[in-house]
C-alpha positions in Angstrom: 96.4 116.3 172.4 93.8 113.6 171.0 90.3 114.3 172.3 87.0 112.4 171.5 84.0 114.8 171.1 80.7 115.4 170.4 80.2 117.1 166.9 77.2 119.5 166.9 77.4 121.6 163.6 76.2 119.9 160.3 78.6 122.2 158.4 81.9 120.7 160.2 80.8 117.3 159.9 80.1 117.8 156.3 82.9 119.6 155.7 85.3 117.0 156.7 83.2 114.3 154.3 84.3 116.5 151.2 87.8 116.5 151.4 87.8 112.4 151.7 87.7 110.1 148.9 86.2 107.2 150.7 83.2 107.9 151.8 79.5 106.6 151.6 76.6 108.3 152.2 75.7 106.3 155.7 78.2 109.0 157.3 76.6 112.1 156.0 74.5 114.2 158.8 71.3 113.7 157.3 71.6 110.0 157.6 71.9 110.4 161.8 68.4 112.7 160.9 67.1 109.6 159.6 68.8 107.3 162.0 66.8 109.7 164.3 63.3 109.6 162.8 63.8 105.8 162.8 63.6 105.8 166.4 67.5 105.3 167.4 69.6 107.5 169.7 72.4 108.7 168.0 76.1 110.0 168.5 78.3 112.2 166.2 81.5 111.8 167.5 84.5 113.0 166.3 88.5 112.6 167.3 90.7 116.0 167.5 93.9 115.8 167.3 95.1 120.1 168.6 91.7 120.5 167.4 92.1 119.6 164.0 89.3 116.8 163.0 91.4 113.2 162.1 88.4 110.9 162.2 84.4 111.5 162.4 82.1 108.5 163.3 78.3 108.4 163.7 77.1 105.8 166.3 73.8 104.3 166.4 71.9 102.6 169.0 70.2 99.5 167.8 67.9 97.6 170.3 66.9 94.3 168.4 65.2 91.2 169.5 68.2 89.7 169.5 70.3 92.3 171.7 70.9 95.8 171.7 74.3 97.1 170.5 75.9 100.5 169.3 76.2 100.6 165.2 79.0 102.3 163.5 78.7 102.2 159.6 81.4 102.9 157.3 83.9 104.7 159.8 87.1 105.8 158.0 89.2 104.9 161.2 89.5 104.1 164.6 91.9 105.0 167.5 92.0 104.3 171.1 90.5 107.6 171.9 87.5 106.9 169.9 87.3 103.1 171.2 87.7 103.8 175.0 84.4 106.5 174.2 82.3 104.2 172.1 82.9 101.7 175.3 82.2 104.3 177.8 78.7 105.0 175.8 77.7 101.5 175.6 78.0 100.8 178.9 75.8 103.7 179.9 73.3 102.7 177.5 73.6 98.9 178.6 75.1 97.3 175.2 76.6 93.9 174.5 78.5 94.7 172.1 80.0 97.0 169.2 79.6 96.5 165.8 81.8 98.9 163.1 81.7 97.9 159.1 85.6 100.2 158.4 85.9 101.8 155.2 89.8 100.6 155.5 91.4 98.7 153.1 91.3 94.7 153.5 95.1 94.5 154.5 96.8 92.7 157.3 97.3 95.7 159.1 94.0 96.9 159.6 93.0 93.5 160.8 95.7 93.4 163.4 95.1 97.1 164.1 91.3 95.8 165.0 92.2 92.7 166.9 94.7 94.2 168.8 91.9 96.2 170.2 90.1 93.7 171.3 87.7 93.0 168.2 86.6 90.0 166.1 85.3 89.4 162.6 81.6 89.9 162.6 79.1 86.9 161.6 76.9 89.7 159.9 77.9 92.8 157.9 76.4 95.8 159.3 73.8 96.7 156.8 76.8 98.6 154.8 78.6 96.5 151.5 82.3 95.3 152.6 82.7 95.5 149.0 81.4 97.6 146.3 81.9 98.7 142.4 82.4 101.8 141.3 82.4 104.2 138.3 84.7 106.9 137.8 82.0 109.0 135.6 84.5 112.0 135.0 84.7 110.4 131.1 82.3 111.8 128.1 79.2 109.8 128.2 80.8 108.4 124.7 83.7 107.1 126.6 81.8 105.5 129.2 79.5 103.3 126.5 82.7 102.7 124.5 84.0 101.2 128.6 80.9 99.5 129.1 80.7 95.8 128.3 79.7 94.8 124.9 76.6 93.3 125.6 75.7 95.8 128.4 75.8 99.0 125.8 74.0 96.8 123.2 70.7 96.3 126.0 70.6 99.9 126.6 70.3 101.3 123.1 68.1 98.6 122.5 66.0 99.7 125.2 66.4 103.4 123.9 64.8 102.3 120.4 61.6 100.2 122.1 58.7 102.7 122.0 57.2 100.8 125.0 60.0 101.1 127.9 59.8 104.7 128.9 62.3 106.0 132.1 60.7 108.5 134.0 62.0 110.2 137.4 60.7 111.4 140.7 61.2 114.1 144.0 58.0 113.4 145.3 57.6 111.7 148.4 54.1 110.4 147.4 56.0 108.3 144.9 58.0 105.9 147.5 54.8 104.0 147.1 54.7 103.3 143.5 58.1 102.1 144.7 57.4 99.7 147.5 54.3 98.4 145.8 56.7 97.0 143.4 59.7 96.2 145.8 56.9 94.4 148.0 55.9 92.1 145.0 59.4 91.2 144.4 60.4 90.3 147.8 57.1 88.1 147.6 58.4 86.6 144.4 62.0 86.1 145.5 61.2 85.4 148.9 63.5 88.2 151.0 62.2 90.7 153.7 62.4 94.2 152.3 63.0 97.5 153.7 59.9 98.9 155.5 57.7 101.5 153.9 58.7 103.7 157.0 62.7 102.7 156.1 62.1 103.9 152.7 59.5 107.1 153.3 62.3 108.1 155.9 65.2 107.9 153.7 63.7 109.4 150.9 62.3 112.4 153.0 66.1 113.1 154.4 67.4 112.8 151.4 64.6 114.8 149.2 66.7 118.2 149.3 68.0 117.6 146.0 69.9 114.8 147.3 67.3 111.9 146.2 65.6 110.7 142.4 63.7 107.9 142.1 63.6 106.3 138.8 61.1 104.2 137.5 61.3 102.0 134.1 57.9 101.5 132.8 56.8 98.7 130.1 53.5 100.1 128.1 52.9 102.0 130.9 53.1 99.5 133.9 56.4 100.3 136.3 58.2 97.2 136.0 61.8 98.3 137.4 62.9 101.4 140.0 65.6 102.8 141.8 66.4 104.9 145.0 69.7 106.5 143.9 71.1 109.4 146.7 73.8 111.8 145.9 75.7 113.2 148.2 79.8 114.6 148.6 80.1 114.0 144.7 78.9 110.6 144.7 75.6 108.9 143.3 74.7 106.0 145.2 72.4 102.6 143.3 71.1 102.2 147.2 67.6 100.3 146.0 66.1 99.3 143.1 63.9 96.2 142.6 62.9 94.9 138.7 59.7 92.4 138.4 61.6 88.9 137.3 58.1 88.5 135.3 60.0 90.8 132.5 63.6 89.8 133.1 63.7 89.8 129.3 63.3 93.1 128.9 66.1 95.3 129.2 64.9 97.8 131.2 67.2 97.7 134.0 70.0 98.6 131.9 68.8 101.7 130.4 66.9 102.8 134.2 70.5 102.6 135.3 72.4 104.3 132.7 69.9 107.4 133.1 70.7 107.3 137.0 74.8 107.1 136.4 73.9 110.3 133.5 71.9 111.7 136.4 74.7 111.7 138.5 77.0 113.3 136.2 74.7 115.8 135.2 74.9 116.8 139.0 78.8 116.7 139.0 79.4 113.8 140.6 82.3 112.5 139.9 81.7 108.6 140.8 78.8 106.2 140.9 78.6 103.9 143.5 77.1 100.7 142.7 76.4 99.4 146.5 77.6 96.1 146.9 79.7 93.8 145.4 80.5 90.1 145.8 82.6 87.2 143.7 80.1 86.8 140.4 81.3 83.4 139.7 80.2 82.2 143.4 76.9 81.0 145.0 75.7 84.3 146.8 72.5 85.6 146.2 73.8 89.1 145.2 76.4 87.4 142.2 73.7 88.0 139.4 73.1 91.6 140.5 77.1 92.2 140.6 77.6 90.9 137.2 75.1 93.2 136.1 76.2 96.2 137.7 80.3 95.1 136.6 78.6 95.4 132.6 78.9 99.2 132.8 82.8 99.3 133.8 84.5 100.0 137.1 86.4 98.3 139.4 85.7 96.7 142.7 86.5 98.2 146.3 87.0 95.5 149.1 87.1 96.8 152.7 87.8 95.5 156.3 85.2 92.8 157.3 82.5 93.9 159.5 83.9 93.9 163.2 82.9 93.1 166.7 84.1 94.7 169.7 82.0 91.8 172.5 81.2 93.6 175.9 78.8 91.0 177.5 78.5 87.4 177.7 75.3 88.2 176.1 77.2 88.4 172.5 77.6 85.1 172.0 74.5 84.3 172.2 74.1 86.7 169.9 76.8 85.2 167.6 75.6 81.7 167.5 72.0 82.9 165.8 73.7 85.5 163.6 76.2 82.4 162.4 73.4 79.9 161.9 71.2 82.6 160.1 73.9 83.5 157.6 74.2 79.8 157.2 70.7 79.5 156.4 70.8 82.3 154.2 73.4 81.1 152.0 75.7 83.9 152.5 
């Protein structure tokens, strides 16, 4: 018998995460802790098939000038059982829609598996990649600078033999503002709204039981580049980072990331995520960044498109000003 449930224990939930191989971070239980100090009313929910676990979701309530809605980031499937309960909740807590970003394969049959439940491709992504790049970091460290790209493991020992770029790293919570002081004067620069300092403090503090570094790059002492990287279930995770574009010359970025992916080994992960990925030879803003990160070898990971499950006339509304945002937005 197939049963939807409510999971209570942190140890099953994470238990189930470790024996997957897709998997990001924005399922773990301590992300529903910070999905919780955020201010959001959660759900972990998972689907038993004879009481065996077959799927686990986390669901989010998101009120937002523009609607309210449930969030589901990065679920690893979906079923009837788990749909008919996700609708069931929504109603309750007066929703006009659902929004899921799958960690399922692009393929034909997902996307009929989705429509034929009665959902449509997003106009947004769900504040989770639908693509990414990743590192399998099982390799020597001399393997994965001979895998690198040539020019990408010239920058970094370049940046090894400058007396003035120095990486340093961080578990202290005090830090996120040397962080955001920086990511603040970037977003000012390149003109993009950046995670709050609550967003960030949150995260961080969730995270900080050994499951959190922040690395800073500094140029003759000033921090000119940082990094938020999370490991969790085996994985390291390049979720933030921000450089100054006054010293985009300086290679800093390149050794601040190799010390995060040796980092990550170090701690036994066994793959670096890169977060996010998109076509480098188009227009989007994030193509620079993902020919940067593609430099230290990897492959790309392209998942399901962002989907919307619409319960309320009220949705598209809400789809016409997501559309004509993402237009504006050039993405």
């Amino acid at each position: 018998m197939i049963i939807c449930q409510e999971i209570t224990s942190k140890e099953v939930w994470e238990r189930f995460f470790a024996g997957n191989q897709e998997k990001t971070f924005l399922q773990s239980w301590n992300w529903g802790e910070f999905q919780e100090k955020m201010g959001h009313k959660i759900w972990w929910l998972g689907v038993y098939n004879d009481g065996y676990p077959i799927s686990i979701i986390l669901a989010v309530k998101i009120q937002a000038k523009r609607g309210t809605f449930l969030l589901i980031q990065h679920a690893l499937g979906i079923s009837e059982v788990l749909v008919n309960k996700l609708k069931e909740i929504a109603q309750e807590e007066g929703c006009s829609f659902i929004r899921i970003a799958p960690l399922l394969p692009r393929t034909e049959e997902n996307k009929k598996l989705f429509k034929k439940m009665g959902f449509r491709a997003s106009p947004m992504h769900a504040n989770a990649y639908e693509a990414t790049w990743k590192l399998d970091i099982t390799p020597s460290e001399e393997e994965l600078l001979a895998n690198m790209r040539k020019t990408t493991r010239y920058l970094i020992h370049q940046a090894e033999k400058n007396s003035d770029i120095a990486i340093t790293k961080s578990n202290q919570l005090s830090d996120v503002d040397i962080y955001q002081k920086l990511n603040s004067k970037v977003a000012k620069r390149q003109r993009f709204t950046p995670f709050s300092s609550e967003f960030v403090r949150n995260e961080f503090e969730v995270f900080a039981n050994n499951q959190t570094l922040l690395f800073f790059g500094k140029y003759k002492g000033e921090v000119i580049a940082s990094a938020l990287v999370i490991f969790w279930s085996g994985i390291g995770f390049y979720h933030q980072a921000a450089l100054d574009p006054k010293h985009h010359k300086i290679p800093i970025a390149y050794l601040l990331q190799w010390e995060a992916i040796k980092e990550a080994k170090r701690r036994g992960c066994k793959l670096y995520d890169f977060w996010g990925y998109v076509d480098p030879k188009s227009r989007h803003p994030w193509a620079g960044p993902t020919l940067f990160k593609m430099g230290f070898g990897g492959k790309a990971y392209e998942y399901l498109k962002t989907q919307d499950l619409p319960l309320s006339w009220k949705y598209w509304l809400i789809y016409l000003f997501e559309t004509l945002r993402k237009i504006k937005r050039g993405l």
